[in-house]
mmCIF file of the N, C-alpha and C atoms, coordinates in Angstrom:
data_MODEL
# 
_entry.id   MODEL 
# 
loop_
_atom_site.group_PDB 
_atom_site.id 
_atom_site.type_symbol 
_atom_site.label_atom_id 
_atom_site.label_alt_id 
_atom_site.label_comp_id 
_atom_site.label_asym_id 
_atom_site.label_entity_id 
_atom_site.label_seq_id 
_atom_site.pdbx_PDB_ins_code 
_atom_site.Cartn_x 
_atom_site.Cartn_y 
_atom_site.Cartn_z 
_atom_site.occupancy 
_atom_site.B_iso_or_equiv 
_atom_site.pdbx_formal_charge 
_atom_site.auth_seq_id 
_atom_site.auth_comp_id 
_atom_site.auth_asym_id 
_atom_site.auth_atom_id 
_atom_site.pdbx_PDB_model_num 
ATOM 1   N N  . UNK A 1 1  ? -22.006 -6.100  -21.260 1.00 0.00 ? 1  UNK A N  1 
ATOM 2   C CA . UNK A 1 1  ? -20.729 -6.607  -21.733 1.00 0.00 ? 1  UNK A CA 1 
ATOM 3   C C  . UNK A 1 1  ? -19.635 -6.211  -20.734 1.00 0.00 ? 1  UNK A C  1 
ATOM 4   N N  . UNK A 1 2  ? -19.337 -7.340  -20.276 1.00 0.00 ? 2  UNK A N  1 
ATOM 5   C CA . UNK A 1 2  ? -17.812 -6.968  -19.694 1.00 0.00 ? 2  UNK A CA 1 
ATOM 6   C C  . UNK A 1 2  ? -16.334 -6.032  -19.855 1.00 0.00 ? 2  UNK A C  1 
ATOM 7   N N  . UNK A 1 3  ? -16.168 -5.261  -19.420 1.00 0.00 ? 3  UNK A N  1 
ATOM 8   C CA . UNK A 1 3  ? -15.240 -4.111  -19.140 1.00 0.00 ? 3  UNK A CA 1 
ATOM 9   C C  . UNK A 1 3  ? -13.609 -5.145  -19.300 1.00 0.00 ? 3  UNK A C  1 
ATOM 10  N N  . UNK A 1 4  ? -12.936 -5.296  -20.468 1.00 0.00 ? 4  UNK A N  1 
ATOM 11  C CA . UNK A 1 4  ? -12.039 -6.228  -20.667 1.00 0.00 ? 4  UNK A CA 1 
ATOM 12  C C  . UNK A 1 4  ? -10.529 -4.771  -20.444 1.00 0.00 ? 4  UNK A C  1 
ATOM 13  N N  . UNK A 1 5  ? -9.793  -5.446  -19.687 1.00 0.00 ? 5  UNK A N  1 
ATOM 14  C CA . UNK A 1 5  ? -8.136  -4.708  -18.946 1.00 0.00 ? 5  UNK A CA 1 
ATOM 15  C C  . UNK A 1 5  ? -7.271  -5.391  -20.206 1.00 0.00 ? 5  UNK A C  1 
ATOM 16  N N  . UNK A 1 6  ? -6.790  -3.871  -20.624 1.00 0.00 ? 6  UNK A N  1 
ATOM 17  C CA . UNK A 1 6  ? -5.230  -4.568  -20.887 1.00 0.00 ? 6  UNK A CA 1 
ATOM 18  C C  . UNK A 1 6  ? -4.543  -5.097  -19.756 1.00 0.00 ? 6  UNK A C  1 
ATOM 19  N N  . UNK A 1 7  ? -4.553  -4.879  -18.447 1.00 0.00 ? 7  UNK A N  1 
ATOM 20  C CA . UNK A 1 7  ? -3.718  -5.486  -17.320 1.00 0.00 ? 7  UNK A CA 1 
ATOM 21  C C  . UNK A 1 7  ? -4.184  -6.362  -16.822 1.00 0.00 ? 7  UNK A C  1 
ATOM 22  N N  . UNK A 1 8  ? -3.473  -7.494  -16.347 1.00 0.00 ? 8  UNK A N  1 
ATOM 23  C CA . UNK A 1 8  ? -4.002  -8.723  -15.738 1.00 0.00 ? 8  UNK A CA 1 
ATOM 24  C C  . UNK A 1 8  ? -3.914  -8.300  -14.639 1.00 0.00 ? 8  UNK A C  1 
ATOM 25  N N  . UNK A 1 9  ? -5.446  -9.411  -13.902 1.00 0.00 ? 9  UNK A N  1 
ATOM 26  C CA . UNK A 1 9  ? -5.257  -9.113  -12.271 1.00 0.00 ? 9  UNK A CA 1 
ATOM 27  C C  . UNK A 1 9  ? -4.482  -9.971  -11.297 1.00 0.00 ? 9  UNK A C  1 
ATOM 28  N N  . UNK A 1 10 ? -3.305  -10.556 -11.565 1.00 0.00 ? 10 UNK A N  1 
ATOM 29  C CA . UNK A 1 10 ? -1.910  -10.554 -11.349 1.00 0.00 ? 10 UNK A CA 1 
ATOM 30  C C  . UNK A 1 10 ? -1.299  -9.265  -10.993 1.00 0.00 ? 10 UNK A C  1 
ATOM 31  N N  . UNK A 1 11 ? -0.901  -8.619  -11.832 1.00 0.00 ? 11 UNK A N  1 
ATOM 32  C CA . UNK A 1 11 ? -0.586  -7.223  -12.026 1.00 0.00 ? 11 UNK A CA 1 
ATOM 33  C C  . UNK A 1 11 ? -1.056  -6.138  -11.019 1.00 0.00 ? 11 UNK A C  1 
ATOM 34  N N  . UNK A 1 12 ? -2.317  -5.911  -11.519 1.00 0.00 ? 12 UNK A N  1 
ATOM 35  C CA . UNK A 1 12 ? -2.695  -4.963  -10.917 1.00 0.00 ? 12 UNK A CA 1 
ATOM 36  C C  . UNK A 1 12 ? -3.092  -5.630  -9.184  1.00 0.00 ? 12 UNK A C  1 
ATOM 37  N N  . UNK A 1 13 ? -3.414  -6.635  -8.979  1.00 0.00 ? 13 UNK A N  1 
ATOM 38  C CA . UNK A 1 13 ? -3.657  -7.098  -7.576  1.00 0.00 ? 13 UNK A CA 1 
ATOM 39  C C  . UNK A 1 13 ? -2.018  -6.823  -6.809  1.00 0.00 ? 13 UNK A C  1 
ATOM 40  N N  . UNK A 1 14 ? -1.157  -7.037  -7.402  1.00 0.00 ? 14 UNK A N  1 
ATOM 41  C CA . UNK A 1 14 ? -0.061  -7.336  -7.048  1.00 0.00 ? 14 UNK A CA 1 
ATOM 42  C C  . UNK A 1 14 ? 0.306   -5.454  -6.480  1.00 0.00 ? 14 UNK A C  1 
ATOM 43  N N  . UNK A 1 15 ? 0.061   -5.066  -7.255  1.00 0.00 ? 15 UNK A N  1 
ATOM 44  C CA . UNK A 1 15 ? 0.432   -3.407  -7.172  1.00 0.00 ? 15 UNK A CA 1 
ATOM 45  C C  . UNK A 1 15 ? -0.567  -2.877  -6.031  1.00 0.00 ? 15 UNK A C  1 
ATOM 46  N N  . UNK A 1 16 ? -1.388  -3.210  -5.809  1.00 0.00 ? 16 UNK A N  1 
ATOM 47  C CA . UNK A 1 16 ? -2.832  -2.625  -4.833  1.00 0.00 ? 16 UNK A CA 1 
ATOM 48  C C  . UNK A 1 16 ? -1.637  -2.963  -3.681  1.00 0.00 ? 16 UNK A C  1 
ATOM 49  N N  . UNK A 1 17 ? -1.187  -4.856  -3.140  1.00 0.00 ? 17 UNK A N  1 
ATOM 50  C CA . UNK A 1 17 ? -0.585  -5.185  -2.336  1.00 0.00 ? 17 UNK A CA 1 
ATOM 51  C C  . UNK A 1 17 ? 0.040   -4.411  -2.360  1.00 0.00 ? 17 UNK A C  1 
ATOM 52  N N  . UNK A 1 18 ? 1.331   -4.303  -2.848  1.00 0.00 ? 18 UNK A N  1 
ATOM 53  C CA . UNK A 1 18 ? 2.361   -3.334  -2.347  1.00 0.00 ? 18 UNK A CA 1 
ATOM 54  C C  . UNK A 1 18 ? 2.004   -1.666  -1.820  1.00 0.00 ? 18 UNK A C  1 
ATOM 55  N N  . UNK A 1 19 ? 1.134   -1.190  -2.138  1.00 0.00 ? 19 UNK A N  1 
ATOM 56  C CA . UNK A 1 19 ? 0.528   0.124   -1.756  1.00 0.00 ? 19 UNK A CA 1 
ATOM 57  C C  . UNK A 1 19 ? -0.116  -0.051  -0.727  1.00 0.00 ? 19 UNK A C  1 
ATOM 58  N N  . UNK A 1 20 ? -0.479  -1.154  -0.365  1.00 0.00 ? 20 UNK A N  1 
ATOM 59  C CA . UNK A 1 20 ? -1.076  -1.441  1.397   1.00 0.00 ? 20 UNK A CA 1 
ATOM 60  C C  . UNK A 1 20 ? 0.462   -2.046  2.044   1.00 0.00 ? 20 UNK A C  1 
ATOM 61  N N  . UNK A 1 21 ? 0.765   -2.229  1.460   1.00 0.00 ? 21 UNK A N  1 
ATOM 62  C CA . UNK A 1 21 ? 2.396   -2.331  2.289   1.00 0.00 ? 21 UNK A CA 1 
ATOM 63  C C  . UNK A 1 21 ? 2.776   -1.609  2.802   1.00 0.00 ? 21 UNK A C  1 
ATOM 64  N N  . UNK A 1 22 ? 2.651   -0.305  1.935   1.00 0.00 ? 22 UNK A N  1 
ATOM 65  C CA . UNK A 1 22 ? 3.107   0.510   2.686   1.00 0.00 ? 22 UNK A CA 1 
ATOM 66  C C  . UNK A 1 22 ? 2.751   1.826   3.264   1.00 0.00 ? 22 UNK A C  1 
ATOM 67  N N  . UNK A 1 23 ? 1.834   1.773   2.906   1.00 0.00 ? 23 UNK A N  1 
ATOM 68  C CA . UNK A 1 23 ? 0.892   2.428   3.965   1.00 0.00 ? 23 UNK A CA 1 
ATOM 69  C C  . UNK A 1 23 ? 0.653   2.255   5.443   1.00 0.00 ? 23 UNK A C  1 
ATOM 70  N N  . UNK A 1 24 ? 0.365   0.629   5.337   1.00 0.00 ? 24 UNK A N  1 
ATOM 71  C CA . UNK A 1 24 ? 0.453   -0.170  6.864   1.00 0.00 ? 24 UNK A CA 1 
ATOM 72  C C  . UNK A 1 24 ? 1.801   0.007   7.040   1.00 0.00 ? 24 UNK A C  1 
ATOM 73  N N  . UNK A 1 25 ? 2.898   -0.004  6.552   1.00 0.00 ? 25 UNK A N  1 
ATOM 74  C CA . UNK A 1 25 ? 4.212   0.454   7.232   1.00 0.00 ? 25 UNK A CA 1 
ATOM 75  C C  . UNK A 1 25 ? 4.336   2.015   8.186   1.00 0.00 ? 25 UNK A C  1 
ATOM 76  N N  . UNK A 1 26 ? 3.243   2.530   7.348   1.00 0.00 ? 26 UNK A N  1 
ATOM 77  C CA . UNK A 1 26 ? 3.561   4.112   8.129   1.00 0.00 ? 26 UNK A CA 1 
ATOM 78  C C  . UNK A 1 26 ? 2.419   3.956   8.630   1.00 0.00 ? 26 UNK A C  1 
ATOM 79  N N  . UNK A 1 27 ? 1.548   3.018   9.247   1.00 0.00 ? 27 UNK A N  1 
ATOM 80  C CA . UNK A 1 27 ? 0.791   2.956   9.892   1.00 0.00 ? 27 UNK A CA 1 
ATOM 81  C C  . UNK A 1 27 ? -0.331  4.380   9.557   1.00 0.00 ? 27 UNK A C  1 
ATOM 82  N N  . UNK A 1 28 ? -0.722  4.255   8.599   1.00 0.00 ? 28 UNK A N  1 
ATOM 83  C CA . UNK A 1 28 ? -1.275  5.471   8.028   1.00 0.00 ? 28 UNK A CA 1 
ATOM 84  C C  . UNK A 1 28 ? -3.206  5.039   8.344   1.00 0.00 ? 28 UNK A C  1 
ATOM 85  N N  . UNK A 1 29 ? -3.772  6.104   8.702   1.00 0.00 ? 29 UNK A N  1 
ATOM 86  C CA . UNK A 1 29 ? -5.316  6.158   8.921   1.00 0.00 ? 29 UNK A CA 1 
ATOM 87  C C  . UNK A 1 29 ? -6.476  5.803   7.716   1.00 0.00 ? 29 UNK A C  1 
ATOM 88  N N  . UNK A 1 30 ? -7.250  5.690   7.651   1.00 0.00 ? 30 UNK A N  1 
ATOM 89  C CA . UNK A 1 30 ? -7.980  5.225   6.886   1.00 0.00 ? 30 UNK A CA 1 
ATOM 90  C C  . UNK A 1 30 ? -8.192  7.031   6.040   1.00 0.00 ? 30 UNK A C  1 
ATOM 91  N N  . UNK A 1 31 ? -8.234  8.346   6.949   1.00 0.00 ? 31 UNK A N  1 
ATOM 92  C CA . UNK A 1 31 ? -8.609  9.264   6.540   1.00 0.00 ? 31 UNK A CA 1 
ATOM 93  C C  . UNK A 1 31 ? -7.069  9.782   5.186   1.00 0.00 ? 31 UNK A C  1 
ATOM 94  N N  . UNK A 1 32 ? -5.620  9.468   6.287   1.00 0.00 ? 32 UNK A N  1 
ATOM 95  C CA . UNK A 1 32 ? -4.631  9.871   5.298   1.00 0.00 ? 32 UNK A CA 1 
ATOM 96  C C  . UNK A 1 32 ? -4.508  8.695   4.165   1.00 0.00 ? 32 UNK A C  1 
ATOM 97  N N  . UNK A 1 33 ? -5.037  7.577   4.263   1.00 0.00 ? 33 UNK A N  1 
ATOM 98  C CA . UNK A 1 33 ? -4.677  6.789   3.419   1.00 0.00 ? 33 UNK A CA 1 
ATOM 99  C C  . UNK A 1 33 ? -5.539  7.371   1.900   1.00 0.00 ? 33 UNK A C  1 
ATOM 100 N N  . UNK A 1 34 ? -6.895  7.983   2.312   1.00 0.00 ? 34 UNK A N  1 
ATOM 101 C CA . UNK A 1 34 ? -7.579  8.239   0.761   1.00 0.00 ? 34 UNK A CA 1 
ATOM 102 C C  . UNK A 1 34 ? -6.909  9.624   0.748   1.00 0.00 ? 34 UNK A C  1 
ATOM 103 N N  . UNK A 1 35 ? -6.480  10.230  1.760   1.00 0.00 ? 35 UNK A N  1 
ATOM 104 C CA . UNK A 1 35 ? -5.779  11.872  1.138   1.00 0.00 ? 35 UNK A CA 1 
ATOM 105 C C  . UNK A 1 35 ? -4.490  11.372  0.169   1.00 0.00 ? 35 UNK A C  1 
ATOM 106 N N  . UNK A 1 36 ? -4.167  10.310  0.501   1.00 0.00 ? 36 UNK A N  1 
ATOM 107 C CA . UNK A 1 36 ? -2.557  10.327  0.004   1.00 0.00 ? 36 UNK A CA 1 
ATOM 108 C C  . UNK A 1 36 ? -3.197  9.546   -1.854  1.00 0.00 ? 36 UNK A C  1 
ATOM 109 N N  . UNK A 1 37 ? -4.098  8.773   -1.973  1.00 0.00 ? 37 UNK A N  1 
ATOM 110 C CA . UNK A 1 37 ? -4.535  8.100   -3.264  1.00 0.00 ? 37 UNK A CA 1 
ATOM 111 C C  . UNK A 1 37 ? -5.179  9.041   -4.028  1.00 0.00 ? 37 UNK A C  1 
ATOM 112 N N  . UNK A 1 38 ? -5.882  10.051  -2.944  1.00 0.00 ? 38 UNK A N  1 
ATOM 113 C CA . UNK A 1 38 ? -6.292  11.018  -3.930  1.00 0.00 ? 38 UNK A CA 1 
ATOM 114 C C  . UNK A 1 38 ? -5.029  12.083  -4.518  1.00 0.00 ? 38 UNK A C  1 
ATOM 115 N N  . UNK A 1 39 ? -4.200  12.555  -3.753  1.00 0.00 ? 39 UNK A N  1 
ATOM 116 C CA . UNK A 1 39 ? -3.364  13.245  -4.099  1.00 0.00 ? 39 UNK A CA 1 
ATOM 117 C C  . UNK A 1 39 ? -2.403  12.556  -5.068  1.00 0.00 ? 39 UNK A C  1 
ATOM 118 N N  . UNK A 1 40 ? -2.727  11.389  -4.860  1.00 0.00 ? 40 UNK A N  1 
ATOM 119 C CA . UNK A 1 40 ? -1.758  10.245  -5.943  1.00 0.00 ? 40 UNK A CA 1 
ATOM 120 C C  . UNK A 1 40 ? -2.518  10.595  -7.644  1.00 0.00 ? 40 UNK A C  1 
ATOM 121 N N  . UNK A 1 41 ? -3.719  10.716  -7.462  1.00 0.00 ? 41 UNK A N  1 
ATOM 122 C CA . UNK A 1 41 ? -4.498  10.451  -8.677  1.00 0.00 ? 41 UNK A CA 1 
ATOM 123 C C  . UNK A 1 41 ? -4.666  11.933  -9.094  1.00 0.00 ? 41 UNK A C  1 
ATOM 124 N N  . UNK A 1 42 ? -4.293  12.681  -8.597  1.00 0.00 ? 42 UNK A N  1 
ATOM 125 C CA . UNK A 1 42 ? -4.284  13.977  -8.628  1.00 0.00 ? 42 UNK A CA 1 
ATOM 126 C C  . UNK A 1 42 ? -3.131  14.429  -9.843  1.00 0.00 ? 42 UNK A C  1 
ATOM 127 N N  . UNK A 1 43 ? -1.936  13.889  -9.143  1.00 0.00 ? 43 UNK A N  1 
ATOM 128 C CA . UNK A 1 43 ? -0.893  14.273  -9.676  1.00 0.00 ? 43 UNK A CA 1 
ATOM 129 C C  . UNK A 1 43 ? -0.585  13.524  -10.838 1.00 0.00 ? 43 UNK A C  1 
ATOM 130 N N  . UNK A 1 44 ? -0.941  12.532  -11.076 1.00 0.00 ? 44 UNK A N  1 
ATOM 131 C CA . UNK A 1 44 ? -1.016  11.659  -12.462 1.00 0.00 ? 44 UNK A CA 1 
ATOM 132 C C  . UNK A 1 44 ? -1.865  11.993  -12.956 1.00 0.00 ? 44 UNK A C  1 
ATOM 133 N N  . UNK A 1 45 ? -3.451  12.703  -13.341 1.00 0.00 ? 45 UNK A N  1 
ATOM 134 C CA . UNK A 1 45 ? -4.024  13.218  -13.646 1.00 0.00 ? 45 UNK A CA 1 
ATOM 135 C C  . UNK A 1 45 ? -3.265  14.703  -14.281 1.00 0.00 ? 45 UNK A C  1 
ATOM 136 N N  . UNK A 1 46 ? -2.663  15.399  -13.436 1.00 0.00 ? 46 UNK A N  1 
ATOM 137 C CA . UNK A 1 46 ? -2.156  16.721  -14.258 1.00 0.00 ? 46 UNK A CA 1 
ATOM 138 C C  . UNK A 1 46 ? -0.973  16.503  -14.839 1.00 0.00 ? 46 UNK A C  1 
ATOM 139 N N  . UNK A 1 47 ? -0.138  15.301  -14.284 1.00 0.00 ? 47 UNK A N  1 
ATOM 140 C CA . UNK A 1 47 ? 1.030   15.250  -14.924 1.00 0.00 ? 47 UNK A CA 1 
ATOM 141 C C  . UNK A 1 47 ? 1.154   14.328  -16.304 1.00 0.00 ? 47 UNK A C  1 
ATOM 142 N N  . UNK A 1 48 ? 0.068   13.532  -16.583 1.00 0.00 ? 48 UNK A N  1 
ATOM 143 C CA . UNK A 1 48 ? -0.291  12.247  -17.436 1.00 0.00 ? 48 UNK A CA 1 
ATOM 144 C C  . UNK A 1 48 ? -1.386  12.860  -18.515 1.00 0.00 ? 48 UNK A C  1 
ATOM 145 N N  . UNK A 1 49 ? -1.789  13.553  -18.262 1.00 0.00 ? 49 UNK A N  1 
ATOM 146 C CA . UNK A 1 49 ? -3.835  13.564  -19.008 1.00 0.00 ? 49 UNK A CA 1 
ATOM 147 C C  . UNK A 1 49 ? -3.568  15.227  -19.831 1.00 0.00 ? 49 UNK A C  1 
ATOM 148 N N  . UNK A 1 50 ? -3.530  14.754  -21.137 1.00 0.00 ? 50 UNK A N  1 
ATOM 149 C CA . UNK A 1 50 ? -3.789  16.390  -21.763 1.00 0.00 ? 50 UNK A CA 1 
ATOM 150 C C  . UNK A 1 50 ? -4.557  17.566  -20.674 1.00 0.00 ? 50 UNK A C  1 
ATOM 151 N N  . UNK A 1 51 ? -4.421  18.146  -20.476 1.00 0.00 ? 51 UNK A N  1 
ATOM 152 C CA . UNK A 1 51 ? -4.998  19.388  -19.613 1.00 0.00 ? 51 UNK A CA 1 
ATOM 153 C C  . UNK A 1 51 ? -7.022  19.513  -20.468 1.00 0.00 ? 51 UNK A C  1 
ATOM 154 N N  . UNK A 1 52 ? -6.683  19.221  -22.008 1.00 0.00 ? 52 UNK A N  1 
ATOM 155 C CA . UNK A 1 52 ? -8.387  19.328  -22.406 1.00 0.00 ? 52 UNK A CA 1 
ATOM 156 C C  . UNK A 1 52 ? -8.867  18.152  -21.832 1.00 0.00 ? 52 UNK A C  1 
ATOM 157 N N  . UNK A 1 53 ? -8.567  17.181  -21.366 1.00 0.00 ? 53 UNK A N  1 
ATOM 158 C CA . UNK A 1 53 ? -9.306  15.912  -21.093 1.00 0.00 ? 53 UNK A CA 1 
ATOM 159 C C  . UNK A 1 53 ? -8.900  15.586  -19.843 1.00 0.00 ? 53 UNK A C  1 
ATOM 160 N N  . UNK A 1 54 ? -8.547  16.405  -18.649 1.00 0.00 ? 54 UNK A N  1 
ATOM 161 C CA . UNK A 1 54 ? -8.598  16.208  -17.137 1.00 0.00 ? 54 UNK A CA 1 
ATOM 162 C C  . UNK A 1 54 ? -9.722  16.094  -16.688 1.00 0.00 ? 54 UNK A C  1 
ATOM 163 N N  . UNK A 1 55 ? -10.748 17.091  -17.151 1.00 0.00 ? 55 UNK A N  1 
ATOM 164 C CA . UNK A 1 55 ? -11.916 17.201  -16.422 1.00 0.00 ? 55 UNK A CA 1 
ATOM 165 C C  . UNK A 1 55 ? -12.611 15.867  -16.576 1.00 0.00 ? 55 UNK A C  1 
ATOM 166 N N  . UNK A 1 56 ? -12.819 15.069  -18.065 1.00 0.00 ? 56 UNK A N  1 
ATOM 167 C CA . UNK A 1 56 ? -13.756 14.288  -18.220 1.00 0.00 ? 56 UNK A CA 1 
ATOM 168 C C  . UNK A 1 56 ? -12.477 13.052  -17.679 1.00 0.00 ? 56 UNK A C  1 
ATOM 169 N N  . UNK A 1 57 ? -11.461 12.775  -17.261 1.00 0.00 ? 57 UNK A N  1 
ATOM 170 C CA . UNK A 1 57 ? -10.712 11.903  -17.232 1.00 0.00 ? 57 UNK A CA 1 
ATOM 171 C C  . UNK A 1 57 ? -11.700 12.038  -15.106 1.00 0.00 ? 57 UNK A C  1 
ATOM 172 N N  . UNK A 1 58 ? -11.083 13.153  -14.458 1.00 0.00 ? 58 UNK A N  1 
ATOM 173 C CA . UNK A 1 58 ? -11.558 13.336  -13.597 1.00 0.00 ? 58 UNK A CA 1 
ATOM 174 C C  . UNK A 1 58 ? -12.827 12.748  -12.865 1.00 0.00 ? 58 UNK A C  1 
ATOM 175 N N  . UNK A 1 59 ? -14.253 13.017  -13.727 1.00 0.00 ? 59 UNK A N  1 
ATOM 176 C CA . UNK A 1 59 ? -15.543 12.763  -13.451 1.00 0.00 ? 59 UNK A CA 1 
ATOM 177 C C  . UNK A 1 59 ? -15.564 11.472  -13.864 1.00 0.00 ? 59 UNK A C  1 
ATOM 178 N N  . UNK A 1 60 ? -14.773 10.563  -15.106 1.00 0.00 ? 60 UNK A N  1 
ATOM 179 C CA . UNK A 1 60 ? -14.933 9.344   -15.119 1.00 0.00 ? 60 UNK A CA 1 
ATOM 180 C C  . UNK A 1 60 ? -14.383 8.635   -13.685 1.00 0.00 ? 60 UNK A C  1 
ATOM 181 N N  . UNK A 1 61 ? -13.592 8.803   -13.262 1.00 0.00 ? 61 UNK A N  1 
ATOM 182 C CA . UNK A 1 61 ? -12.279 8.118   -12.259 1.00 0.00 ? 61 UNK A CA 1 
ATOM 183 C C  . UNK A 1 61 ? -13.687 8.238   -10.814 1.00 0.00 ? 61 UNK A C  1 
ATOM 184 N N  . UNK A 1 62 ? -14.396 9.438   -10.726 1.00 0.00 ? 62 UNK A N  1 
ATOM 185 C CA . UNK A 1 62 ? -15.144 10.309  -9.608  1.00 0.00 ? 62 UNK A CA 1 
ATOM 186 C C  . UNK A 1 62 ? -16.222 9.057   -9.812  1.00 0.00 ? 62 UNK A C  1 
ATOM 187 N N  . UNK A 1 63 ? -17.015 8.640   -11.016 1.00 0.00 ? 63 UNK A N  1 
ATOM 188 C CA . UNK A 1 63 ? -17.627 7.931   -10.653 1.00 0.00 ? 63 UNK A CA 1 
ATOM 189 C C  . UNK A 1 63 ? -17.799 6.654   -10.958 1.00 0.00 ? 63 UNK A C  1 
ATOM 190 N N  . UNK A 1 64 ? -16.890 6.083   -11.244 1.00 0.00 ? 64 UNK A N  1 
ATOM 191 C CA . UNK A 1 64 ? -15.959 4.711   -11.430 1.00 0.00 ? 64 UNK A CA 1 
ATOM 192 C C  . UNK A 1 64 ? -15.977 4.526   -9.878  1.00 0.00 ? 64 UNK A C  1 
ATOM 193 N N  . UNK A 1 65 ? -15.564 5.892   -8.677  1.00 0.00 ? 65 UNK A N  1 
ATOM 194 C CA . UNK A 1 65 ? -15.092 5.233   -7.593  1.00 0.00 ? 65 UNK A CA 1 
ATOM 195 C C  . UNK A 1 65 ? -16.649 5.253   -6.478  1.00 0.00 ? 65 UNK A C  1 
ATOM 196 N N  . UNK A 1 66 ? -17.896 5.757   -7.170  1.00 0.00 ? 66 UNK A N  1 
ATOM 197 C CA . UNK A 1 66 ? -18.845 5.908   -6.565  1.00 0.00 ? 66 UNK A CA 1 
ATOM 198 C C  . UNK A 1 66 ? -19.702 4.922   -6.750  1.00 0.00 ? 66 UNK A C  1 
ATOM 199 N N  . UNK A 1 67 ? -19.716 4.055   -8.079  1.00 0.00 ? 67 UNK A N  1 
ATOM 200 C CA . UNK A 1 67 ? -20.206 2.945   -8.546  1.00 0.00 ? 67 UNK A CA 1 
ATOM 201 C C  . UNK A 1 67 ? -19.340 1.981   -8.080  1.00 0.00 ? 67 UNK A C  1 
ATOM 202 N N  . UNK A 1 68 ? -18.077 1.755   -7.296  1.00 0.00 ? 68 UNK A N  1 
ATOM 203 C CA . UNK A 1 68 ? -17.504 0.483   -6.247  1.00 0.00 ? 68 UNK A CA 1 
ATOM 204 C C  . UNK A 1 68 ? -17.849 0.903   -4.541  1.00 0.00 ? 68 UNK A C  1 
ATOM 205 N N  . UNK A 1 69 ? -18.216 1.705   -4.596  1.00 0.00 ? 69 UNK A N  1 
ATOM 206 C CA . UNK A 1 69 ? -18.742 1.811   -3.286  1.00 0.00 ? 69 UNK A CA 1 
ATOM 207 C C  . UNK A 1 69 ? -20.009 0.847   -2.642  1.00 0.00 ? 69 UNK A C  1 
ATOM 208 N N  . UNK A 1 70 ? -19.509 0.389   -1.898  1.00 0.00 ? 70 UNK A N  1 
ATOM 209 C CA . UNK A 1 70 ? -20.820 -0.875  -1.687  1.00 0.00 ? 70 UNK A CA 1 
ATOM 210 C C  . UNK A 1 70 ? -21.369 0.009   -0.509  1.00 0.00 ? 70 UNK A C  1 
ATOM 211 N N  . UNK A 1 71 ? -23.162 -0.228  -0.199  1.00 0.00 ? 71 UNK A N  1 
ATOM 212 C CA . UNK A 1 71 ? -24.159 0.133   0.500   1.00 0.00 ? 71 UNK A CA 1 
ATOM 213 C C  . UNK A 1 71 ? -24.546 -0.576  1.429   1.00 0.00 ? 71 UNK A C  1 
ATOM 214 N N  . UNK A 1 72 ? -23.456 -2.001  2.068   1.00 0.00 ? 72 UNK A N  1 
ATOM 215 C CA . UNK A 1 72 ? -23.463 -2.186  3.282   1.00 0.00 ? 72 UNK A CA 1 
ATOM 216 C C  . UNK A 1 72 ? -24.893 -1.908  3.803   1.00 0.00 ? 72 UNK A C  1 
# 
């Protein structure tokens, strides 16, 4: 069964764009670009997520991003 978004991908496509906006504005590396998303998800994680439900908020997000990883 399909994984249904409250957000349309309007929305959220639209928001990805602008975050490669500007990244490619600061001409940023492929290495600072995941330091800066991780530190992004970092800080919305402690500042957003009850402190009891970081960890499992954490390991979901950890392998949400290991299951889009394509094997090329």
């Amino acid at each position: 069964m399909p994984i249904t978004s409250k957000y349309t991908n309007k929305k959220v496509e639209q928001i990805i764009e602008d975050m490669f906006d500007v990244l490619e504005k600061h001409d940023a590396s492929a290495e600072l670009a995941l330091m800066i998303v991780g530190n992004i998800a970092t800080n919305i994680i402690n500042a957003d997520v009850p402190a009891s439900q970081r960890k499992a908020i954490a390991d979901k997000f950890a392998h949400a991003l290991q299951s889009s990883i394509k094997d090329d």
